[in-house]
mmCIF file of the N, C-alpha and C atoms, coordinates in Angstrom:
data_MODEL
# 
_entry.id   MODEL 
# 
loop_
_atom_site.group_PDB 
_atom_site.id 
_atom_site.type_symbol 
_atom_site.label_atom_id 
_atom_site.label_alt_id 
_atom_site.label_comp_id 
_atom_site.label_asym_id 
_atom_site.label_entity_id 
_atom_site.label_seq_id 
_atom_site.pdbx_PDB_ins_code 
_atom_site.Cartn_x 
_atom_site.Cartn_y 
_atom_site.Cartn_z 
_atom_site.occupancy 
_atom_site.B_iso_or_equiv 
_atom_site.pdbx_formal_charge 
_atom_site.auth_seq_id 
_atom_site.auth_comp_id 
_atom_site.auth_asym_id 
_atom_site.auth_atom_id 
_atom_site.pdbx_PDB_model_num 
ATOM 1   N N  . UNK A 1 1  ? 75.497 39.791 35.820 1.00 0.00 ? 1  UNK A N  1 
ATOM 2   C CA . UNK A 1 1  ? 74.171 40.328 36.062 1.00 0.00 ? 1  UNK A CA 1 
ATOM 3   C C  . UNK A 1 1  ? 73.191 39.169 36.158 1.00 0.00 ? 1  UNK A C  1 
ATOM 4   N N  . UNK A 1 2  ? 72.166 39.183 37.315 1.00 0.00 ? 2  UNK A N  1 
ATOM 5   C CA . UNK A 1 2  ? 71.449 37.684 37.186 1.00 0.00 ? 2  UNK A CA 1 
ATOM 6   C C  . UNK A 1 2  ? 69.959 38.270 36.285 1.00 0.00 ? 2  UNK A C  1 
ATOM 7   N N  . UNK A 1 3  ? 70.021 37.101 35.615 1.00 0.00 ? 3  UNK A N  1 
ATOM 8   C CA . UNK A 1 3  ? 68.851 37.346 34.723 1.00 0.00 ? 3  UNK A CA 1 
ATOM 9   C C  . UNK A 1 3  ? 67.151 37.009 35.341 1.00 0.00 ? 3  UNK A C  1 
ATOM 10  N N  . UNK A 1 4  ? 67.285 36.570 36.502 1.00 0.00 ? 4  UNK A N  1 
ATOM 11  C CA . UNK A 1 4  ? 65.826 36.897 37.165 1.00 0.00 ? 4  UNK A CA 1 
ATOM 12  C C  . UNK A 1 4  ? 66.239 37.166 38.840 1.00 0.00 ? 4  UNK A C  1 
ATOM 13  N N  . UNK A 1 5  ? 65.525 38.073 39.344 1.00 0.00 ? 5  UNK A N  1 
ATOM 14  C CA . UNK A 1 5  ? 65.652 38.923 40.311 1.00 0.00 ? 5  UNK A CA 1 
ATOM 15  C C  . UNK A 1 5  ? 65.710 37.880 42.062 1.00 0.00 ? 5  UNK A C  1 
ATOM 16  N N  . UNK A 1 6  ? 65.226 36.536 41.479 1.00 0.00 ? 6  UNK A N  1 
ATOM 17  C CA . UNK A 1 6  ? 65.413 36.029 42.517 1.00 0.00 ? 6  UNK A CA 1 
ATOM 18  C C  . UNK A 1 6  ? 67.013 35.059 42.486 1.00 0.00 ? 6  UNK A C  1 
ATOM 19  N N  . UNK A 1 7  ? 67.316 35.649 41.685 1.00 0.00 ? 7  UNK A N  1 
ATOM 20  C CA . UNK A 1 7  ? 69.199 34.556 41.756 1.00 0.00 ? 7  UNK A CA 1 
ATOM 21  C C  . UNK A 1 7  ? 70.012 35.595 42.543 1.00 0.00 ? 7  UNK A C  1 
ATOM 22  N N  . UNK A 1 8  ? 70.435 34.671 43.258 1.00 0.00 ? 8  UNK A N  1 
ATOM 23  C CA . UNK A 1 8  ? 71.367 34.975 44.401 1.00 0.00 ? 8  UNK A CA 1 
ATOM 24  C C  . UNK A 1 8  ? 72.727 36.000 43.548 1.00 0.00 ? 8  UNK A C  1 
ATOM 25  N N  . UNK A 1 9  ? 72.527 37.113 44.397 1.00 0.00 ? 9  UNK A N  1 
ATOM 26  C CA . UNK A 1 9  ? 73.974 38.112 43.838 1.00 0.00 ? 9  UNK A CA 1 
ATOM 27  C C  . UNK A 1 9  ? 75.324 37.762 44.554 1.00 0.00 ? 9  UNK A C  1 
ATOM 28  N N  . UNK A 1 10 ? 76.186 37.462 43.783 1.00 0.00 ? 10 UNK A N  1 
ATOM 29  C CA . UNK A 1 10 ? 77.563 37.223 44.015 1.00 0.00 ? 10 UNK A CA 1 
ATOM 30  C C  . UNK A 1 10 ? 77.918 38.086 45.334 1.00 0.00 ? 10 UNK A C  1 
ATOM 31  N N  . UNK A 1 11 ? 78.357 37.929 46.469 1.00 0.00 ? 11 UNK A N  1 
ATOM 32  C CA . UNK A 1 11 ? 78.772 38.470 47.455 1.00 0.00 ? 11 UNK A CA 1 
ATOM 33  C C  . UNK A 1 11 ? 80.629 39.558 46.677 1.00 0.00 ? 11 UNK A C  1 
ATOM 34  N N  . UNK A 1 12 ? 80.879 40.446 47.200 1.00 0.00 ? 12 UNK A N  1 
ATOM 35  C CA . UNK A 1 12 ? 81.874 41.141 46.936 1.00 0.00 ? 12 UNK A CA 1 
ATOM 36  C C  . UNK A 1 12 ? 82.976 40.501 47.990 1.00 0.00 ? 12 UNK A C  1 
ATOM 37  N N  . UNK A 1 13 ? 84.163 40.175 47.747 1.00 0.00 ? 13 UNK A N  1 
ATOM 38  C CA . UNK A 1 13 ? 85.225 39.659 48.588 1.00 0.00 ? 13 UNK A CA 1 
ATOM 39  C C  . UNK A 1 13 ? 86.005 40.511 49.002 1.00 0.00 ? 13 UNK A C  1 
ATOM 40  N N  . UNK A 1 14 ? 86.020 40.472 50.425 1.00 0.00 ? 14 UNK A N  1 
ATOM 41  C CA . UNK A 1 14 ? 86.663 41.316 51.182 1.00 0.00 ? 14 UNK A CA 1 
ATOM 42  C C  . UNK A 1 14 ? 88.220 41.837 51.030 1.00 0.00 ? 14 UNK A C  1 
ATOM 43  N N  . UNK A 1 15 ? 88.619 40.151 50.714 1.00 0.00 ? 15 UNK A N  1 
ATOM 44  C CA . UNK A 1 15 ? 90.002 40.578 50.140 1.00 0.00 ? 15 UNK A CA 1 
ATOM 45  C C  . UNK A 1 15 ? 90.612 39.206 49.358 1.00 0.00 ? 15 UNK A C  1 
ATOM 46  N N  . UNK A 1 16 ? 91.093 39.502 48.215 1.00 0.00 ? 16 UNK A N  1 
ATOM 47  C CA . UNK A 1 16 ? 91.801 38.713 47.362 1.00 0.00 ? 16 UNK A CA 1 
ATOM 48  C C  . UNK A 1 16 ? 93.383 38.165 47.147 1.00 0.00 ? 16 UNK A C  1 
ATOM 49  N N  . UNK A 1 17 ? 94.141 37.238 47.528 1.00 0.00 ? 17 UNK A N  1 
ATOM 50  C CA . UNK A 1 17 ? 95.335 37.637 47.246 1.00 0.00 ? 17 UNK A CA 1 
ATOM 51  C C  . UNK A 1 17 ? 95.608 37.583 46.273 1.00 0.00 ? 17 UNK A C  1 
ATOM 52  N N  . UNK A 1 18 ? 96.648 38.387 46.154 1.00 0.00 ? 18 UNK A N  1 
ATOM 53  C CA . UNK A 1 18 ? 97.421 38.921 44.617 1.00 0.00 ? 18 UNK A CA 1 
ATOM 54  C C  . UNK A 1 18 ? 96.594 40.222 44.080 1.00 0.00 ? 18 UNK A C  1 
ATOM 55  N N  . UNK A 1 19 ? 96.028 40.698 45.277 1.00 0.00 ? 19 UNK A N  1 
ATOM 56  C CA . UNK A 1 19 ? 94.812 41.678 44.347 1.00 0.00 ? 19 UNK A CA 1 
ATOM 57  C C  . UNK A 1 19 ? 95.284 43.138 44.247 1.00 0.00 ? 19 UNK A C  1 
ATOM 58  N N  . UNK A 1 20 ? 95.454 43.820 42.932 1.00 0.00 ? 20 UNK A N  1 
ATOM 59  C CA . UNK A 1 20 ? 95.858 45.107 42.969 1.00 0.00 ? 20 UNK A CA 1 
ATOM 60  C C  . UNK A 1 20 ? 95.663 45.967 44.308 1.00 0.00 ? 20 UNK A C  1 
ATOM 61  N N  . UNK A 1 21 ? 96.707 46.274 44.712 1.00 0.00 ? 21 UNK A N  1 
ATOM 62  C CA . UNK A 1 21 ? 96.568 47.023 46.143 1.00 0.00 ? 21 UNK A CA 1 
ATOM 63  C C  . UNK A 1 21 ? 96.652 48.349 45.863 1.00 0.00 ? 21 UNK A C  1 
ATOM 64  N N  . UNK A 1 22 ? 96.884 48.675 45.008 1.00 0.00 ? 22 UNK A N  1 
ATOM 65  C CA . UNK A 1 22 ? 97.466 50.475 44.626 1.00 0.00 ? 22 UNK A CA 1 
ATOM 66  C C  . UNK A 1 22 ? 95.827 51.474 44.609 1.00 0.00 ? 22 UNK A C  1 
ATOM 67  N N  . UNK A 1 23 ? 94.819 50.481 44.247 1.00 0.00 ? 23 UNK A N  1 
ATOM 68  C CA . UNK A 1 23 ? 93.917 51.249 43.755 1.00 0.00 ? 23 UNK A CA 1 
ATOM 69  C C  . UNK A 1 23 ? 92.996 51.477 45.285 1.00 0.00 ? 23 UNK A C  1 
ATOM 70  N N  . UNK A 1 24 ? 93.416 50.534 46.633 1.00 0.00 ? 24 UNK A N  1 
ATOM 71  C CA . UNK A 1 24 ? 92.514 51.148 47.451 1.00 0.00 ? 24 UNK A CA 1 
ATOM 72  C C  . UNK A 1 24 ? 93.456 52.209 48.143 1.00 0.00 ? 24 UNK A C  1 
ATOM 73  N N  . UNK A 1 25 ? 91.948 52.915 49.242 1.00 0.00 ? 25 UNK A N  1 
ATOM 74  C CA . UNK A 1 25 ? 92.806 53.996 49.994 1.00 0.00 ? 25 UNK A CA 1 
ATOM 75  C C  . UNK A 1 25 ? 93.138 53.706 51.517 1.00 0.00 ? 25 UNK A C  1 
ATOM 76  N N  . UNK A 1 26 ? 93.729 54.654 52.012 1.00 0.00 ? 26 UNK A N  1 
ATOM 77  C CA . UNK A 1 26 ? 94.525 53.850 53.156 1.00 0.00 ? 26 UNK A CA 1 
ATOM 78  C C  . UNK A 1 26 ? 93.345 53.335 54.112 1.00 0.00 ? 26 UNK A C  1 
ATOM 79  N N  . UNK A 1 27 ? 92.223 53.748 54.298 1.00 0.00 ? 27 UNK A N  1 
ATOM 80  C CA . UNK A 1 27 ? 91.657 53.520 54.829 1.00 0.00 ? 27 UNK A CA 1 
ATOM 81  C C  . UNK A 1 27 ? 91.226 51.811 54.511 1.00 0.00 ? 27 UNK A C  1 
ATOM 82  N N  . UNK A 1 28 ? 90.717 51.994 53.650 1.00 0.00 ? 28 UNK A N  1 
ATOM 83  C CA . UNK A 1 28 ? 90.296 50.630 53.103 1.00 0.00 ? 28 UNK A CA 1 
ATOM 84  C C  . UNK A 1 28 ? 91.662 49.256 52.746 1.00 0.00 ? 28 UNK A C  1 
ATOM 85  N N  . UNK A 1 29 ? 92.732 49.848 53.005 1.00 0.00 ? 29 UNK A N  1 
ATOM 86  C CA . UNK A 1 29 ? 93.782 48.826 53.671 1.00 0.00 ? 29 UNK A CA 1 
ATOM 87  C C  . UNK A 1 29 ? 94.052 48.819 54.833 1.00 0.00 ? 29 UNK A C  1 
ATOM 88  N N  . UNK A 1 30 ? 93.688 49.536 55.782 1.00 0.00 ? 30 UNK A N  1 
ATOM 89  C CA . UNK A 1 30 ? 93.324 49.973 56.939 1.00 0.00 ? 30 UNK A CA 1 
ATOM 90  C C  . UNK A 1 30 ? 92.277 48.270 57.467 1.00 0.00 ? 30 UNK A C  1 
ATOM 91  N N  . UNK A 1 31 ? 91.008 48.424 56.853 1.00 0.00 ? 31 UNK A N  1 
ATOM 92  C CA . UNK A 1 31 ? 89.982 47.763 57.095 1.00 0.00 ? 31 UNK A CA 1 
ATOM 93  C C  . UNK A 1 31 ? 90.178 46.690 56.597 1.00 0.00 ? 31 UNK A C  1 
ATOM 94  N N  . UNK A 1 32 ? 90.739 46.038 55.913 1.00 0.00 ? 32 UNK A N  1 
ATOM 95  C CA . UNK A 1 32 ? 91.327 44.792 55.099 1.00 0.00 ? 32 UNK A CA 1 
ATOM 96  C C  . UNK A 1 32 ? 92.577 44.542 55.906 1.00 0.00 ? 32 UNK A C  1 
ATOM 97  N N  . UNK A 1 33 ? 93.592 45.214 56.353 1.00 0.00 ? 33 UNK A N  1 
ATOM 98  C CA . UNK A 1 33 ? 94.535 44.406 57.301 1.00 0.00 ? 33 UNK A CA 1 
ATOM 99  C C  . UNK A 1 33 ? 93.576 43.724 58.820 1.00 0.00 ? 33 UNK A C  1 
ATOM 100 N N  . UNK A 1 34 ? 92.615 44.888 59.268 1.00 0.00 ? 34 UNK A N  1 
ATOM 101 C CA . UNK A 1 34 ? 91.716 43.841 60.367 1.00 0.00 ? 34 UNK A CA 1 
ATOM 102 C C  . UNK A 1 34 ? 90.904 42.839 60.017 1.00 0.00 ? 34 UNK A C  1 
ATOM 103 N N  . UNK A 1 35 ? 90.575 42.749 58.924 1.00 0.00 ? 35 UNK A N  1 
ATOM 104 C CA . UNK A 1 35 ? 89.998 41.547 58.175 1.00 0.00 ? 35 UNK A CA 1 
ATOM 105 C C  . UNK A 1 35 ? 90.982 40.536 58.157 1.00 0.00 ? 35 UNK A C  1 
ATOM 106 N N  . UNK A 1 36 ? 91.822 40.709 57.815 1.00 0.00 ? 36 UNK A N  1 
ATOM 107 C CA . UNK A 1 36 ? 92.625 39.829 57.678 1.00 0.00 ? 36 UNK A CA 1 
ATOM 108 C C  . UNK A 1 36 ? 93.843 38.883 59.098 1.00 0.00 ? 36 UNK A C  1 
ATOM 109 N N  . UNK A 1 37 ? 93.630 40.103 59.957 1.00 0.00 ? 37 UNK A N  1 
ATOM 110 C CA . UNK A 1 37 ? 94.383 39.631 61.319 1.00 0.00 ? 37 UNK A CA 1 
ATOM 111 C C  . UNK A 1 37 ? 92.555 38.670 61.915 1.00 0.00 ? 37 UNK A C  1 
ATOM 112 N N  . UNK A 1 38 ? 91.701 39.046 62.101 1.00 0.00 ? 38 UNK A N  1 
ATOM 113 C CA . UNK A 1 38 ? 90.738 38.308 62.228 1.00 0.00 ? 38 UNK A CA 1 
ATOM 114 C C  . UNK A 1 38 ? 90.337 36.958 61.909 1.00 0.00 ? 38 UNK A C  1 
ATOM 115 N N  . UNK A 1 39 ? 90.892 36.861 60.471 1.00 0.00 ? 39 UNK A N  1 
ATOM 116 C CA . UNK A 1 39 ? 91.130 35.339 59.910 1.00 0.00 ? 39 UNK A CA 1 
ATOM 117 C C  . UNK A 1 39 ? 92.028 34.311 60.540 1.00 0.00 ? 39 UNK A C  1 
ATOM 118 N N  . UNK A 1 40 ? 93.025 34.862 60.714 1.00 0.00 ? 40 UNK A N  1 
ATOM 119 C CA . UNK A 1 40 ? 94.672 34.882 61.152 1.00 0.00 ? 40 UNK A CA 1 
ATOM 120 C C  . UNK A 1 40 ? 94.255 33.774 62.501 1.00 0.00 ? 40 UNK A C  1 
ATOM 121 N N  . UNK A 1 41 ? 93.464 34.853 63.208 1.00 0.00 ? 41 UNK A N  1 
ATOM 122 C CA . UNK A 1 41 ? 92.785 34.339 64.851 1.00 0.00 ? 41 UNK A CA 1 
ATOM 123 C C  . UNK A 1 41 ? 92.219 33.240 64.607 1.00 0.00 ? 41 UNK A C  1 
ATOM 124 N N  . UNK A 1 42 ? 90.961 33.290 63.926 1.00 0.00 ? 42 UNK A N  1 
ATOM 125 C CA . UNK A 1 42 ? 90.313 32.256 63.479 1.00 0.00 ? 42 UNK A CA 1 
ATOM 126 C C  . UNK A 1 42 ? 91.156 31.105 63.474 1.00 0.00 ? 42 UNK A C  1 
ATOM 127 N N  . UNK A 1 43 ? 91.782 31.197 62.545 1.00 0.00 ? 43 UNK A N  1 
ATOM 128 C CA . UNK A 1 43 ? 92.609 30.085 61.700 1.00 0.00 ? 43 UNK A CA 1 
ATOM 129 C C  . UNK A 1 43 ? 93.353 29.356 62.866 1.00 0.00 ? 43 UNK A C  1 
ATOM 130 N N  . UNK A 1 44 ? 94.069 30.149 63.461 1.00 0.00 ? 44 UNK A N  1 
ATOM 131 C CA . UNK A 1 44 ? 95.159 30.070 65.172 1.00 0.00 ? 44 UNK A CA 1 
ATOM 132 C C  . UNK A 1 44 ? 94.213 28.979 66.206 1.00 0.00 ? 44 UNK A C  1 
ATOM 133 N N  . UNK A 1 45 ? 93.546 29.748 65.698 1.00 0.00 ? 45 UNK A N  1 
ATOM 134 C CA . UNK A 1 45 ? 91.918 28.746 67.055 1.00 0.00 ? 45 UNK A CA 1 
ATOM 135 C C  . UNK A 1 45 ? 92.054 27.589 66.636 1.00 0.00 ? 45 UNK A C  1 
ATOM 136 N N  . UNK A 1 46 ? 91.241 27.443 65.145 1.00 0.00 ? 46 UNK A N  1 
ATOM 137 C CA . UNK A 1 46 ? 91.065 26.169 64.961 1.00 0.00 ? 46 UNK A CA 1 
ATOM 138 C C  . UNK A 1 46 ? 92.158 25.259 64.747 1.00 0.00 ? 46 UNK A C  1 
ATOM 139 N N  . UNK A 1 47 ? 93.441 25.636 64.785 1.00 0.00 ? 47 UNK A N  1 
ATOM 140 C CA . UNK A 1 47 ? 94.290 24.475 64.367 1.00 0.00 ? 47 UNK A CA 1 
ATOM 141 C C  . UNK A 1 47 ? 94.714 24.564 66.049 1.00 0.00 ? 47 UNK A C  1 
ATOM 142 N N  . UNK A 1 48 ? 94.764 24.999 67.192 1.00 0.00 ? 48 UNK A N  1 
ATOM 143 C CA . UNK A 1 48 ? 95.095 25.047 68.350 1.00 0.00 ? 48 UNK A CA 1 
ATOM 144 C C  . UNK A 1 48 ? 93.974 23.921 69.051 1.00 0.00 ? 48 UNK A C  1 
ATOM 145 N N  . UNK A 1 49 ? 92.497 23.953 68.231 1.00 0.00 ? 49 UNK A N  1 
ATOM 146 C CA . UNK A 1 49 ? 91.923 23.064 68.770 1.00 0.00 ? 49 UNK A CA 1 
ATOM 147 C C  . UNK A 1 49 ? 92.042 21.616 67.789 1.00 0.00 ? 49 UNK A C  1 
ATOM 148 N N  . UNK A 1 50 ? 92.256 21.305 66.931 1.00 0.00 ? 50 UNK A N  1 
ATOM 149 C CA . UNK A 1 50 ? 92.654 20.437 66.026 1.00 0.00 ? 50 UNK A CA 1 
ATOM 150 C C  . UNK A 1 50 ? 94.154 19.982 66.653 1.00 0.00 ? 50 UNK A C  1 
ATOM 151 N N  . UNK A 1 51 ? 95.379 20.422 67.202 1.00 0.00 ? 51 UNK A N  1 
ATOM 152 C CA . UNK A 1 51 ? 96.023 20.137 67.654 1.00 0.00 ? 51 UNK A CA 1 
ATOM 153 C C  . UNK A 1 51 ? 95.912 19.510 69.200 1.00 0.00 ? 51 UNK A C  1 
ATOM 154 N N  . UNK A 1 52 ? 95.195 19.676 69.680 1.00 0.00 ? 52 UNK A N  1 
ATOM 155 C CA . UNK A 1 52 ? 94.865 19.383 71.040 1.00 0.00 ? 52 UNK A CA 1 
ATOM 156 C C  . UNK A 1 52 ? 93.672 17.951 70.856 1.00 0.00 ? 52 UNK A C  1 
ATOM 157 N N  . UNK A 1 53 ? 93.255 17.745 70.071 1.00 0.00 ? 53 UNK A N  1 
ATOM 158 C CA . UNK A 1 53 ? 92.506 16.751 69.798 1.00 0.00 ? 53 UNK A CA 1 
ATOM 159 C C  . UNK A 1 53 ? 93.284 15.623 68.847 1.00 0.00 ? 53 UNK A C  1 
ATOM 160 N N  . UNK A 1 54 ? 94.107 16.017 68.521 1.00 0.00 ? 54 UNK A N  1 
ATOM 161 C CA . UNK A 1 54 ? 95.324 15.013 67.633 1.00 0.00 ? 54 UNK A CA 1 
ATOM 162 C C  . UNK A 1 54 ? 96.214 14.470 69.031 1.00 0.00 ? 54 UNK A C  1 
ATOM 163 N N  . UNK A 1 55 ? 96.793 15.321 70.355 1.00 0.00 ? 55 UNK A N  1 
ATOM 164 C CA . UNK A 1 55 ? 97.556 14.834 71.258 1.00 0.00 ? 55 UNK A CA 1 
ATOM 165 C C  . UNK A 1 55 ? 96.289 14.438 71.916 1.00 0.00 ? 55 UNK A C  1 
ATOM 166 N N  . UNK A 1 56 ? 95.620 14.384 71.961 1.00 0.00 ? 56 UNK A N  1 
ATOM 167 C CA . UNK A 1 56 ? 94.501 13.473 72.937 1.00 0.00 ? 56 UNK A CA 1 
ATOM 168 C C  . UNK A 1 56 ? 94.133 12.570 72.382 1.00 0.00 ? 56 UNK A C  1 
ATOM 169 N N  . UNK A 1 57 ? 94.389 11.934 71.246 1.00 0.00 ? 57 UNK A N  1 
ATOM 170 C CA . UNK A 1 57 ? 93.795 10.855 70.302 1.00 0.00 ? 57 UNK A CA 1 
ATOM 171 C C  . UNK A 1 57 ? 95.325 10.238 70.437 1.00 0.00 ? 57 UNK A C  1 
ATOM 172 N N  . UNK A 1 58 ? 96.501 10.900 70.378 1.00 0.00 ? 58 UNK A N  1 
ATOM 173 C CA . UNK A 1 58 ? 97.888 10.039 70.459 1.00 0.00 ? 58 UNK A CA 1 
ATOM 174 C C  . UNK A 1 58 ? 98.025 9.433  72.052 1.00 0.00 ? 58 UNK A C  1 
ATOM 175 N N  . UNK A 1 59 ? 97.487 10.148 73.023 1.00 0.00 ? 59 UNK A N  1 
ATOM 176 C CA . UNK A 1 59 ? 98.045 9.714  74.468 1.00 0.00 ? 59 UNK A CA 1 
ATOM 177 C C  . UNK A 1 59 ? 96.876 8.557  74.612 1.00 0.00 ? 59 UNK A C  1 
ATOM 178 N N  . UNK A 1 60 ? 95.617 8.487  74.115 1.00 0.00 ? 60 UNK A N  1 
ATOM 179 C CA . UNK A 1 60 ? 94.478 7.780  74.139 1.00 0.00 ? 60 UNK A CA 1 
ATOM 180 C C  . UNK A 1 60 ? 95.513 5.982  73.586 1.00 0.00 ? 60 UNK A C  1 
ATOM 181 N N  . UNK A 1 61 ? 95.837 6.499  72.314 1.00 0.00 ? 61 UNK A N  1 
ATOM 182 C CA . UNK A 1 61 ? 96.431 4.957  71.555 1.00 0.00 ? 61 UNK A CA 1 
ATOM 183 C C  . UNK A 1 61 ? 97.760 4.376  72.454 1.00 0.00 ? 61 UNK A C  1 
ATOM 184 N N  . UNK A 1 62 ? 98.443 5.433  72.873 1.00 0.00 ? 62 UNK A N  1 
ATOM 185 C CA . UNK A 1 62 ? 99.701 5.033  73.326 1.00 0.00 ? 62 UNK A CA 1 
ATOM 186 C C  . UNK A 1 62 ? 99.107 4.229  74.306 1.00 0.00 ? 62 UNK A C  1 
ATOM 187 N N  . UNK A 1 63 ? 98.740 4.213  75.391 1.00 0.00 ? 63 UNK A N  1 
ATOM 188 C CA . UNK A 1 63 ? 98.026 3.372  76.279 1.00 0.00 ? 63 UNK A CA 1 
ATOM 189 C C  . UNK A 1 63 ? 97.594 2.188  76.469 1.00 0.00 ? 63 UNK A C  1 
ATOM 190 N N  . UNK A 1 64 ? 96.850 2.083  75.173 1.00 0.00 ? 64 UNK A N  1 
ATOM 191 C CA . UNK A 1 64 ? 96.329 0.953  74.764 1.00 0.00 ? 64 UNK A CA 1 
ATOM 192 C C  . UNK A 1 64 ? 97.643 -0.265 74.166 1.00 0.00 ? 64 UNK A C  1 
# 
């Protein structure tokens, strides 16, 4: 509980791993598996562009 009204409230996390799953309903594992394929993407992106900038930094040295 924050003790003066201007402290920032803890955001609620969408999803936890290891987090009791029994207690939501299907719906709301429903909405947490697209949360979670969303990340998935994310994640896919950035190491697809992190990978492509690692072989362009290797063909750059080989050269030299």
């Amino acid at each position: 509980m924050a003790i003066f009204d201007d402290e920032p409230k803890k955001k609620a996390r969408a999803h936890e791993i290891g987090q009791d799953l029994s207690l939501l309903s299907v719906g709301e594992l429903s909405e947490r598996i697209g949360i979670l394929r969303d990340e998935i993407s994310r994640l896919e992106a950035e190491l697809k562009t992190k990978d492509t900038t690692k072989s362009a930094a290797e063909a750059l040295f080989r050269r030299g």
